[in-house]
Every structure is written in C-alpha cells, then in structure tokens.
C-alpha positions as CSV (number, residue, x, y, z in Angstrom):
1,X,-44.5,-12.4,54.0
2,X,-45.5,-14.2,51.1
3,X,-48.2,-16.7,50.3
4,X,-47.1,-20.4,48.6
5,X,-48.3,-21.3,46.1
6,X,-47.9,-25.0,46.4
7,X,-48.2,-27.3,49.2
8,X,-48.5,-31.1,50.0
9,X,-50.6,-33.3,51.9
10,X,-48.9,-35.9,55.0
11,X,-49.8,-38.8,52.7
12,X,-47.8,-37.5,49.9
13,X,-45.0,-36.5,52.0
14,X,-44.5,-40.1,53.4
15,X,-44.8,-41.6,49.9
16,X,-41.8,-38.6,48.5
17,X,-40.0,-40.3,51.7
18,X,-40.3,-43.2,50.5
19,X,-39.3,-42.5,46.8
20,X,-36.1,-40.1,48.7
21,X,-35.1,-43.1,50.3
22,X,-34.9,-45.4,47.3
23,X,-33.8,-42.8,44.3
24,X,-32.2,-39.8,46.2
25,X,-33.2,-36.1,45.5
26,X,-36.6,-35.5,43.7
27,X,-38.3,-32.8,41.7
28,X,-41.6,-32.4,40.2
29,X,-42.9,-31.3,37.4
30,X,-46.2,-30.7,36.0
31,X,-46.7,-30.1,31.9
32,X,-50.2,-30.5,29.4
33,X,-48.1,-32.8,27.5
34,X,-48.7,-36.5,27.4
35,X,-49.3,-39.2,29.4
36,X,-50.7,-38.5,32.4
37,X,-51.7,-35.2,30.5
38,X,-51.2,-32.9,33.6
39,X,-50.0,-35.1,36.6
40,X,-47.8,-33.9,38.3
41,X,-44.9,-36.4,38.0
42,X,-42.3,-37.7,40.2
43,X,-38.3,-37.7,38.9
44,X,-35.1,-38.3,40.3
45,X,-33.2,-35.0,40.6
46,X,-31.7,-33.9,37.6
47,X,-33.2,-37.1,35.4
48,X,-35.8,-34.2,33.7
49,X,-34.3,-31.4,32.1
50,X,-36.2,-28.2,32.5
51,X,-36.3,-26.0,30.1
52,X,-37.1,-22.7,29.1
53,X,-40.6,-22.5,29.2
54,X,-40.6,-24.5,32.8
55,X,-41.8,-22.3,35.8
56,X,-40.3,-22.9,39.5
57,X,-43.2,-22.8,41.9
58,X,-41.6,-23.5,45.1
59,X,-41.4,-26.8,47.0
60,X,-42.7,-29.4,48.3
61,X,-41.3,-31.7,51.1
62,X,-37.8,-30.5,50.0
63,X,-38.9,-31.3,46.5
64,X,-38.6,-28.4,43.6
65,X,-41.6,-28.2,41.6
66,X,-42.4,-27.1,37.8
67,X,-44.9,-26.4,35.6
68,X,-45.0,-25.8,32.3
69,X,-45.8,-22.0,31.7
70,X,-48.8,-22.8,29.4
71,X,-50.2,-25.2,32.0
72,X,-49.5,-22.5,34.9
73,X,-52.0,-20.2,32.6
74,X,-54.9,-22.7,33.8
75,X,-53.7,-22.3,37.7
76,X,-52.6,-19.0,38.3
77,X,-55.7,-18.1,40.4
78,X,-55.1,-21.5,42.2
79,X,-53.7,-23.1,45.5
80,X,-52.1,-25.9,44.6
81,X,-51.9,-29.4,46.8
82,X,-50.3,-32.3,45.9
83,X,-51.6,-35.3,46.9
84,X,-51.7,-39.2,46.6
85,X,-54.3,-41.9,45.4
86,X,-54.5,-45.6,44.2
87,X,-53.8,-46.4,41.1
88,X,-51.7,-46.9,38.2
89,X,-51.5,-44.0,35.9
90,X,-49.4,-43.9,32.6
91,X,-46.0,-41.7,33.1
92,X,-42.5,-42.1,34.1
93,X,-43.1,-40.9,37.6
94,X,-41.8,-42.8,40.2
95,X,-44.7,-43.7,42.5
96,X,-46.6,-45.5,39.4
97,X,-44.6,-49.2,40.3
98,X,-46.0,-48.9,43.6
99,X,-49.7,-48.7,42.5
100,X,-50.1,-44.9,43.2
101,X,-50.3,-41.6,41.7
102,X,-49.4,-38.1,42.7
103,X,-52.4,-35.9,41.9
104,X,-52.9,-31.9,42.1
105,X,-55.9,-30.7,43.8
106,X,-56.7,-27.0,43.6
107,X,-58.8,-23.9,45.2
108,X,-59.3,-20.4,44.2
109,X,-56.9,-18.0,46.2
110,X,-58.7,-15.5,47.8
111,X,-57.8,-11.6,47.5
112,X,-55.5,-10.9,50.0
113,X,-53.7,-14.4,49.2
114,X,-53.1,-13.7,45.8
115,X,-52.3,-10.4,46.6
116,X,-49.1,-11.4,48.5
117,X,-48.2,-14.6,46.4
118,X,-44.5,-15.4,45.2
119,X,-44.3,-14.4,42.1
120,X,-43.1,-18.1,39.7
121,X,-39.5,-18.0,38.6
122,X,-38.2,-19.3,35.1
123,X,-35.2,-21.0,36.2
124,X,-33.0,-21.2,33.6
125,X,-34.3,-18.8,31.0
C-alpha cells in the first residue's frame, strides 16, 4: 500500500465544492513561476495546459494535482496539505473572487512513509 503524497483539509474541500459547482471539473497546479510564486492554484479542467516538465501528484477531493518538477525538488521530503485562508492573493485561480486562497502546508515524511510513497508521474512526457 502506498503512502499519498497530497491530501486536503475539510475546509478546502467545501470551498473545491463550491468552485465544482460553479465551473465544473478542477485541477491544480503548483509552479515557482509568478504570481502567487508557489500557490497552488485553482483551474477549470483542461483551462491549464500541462506540460512536459509538470509532475502528477495525485488528488485531491477528485481534483488532479501538479507541480512543476523544479518546485517538486523543494518538497520531495514533504507531506503535502492543501488548505484554505482569507485573503486575496494575485493569480488566476479561482477562489481569489471570493476573498480566499488555497495554500500548501507541509511536514517532513518520516522513514517508513517515504519509503512506501507513490512515486510522481510526468503525465504527458
């Protein structure tokens, strides 16, 4: 059995609910780039185009989630959770007209967790 990698907290998932409801399917994805820097941001399925160097970490509420493979270098020791806060950050995801903002919180995996993670996938290499 594997460890994820990723995971969400209930306050995110009722705000992706929310964002499911109103735009359809969702993905994340989480780059360096600009912005938000690295936020993990909110799209409408299929509305950002992953690319090469994007890495498939699993998902969250339903939701696929990427990362850019450079960024993954700074949390591939990590748990991931994706979570939600007040406030207006500076991207294109979609909770920012509502006054919110998803945000990545992470811990060091232990040994044995680590040891049995899911490897990331490149998608579409």
């Amino acid at each position: 059995m594997y460890t994820e990698r990723i995971s969400v907290t209930d306050k995110a998932k009722e705000v992706i609910d929310q964002l499911r409801e109103k735009h359809g399917d969702l993905m994340f994805h989480q780059s360096g780039g600009c912005c938000d820097g690295s936020a993990p941001m909110c799209f409408k399925k299929g509305e950002f185009i992953v690319g090469s160097i994007d890495l498939s970490l699993g998902t969250i509420h339903g939701c696929e989630f990427f990362m850019a493979e450079d960024q993954f270098e700074y949390y591939k020791y990590s748990h991931i959770t994706i979570d939600i806060c007040q406030g207006r950050g500076s991207s294109f995801s979609l909770e920012i007209p509502l006054g919110l903002r998803f945000m990545t919180v992470s811990r060091i995996l232990t040994n044995d967790e680590y040891k049995s993670l899911r490897p990331p996938e490149h998608k579409y290499r």
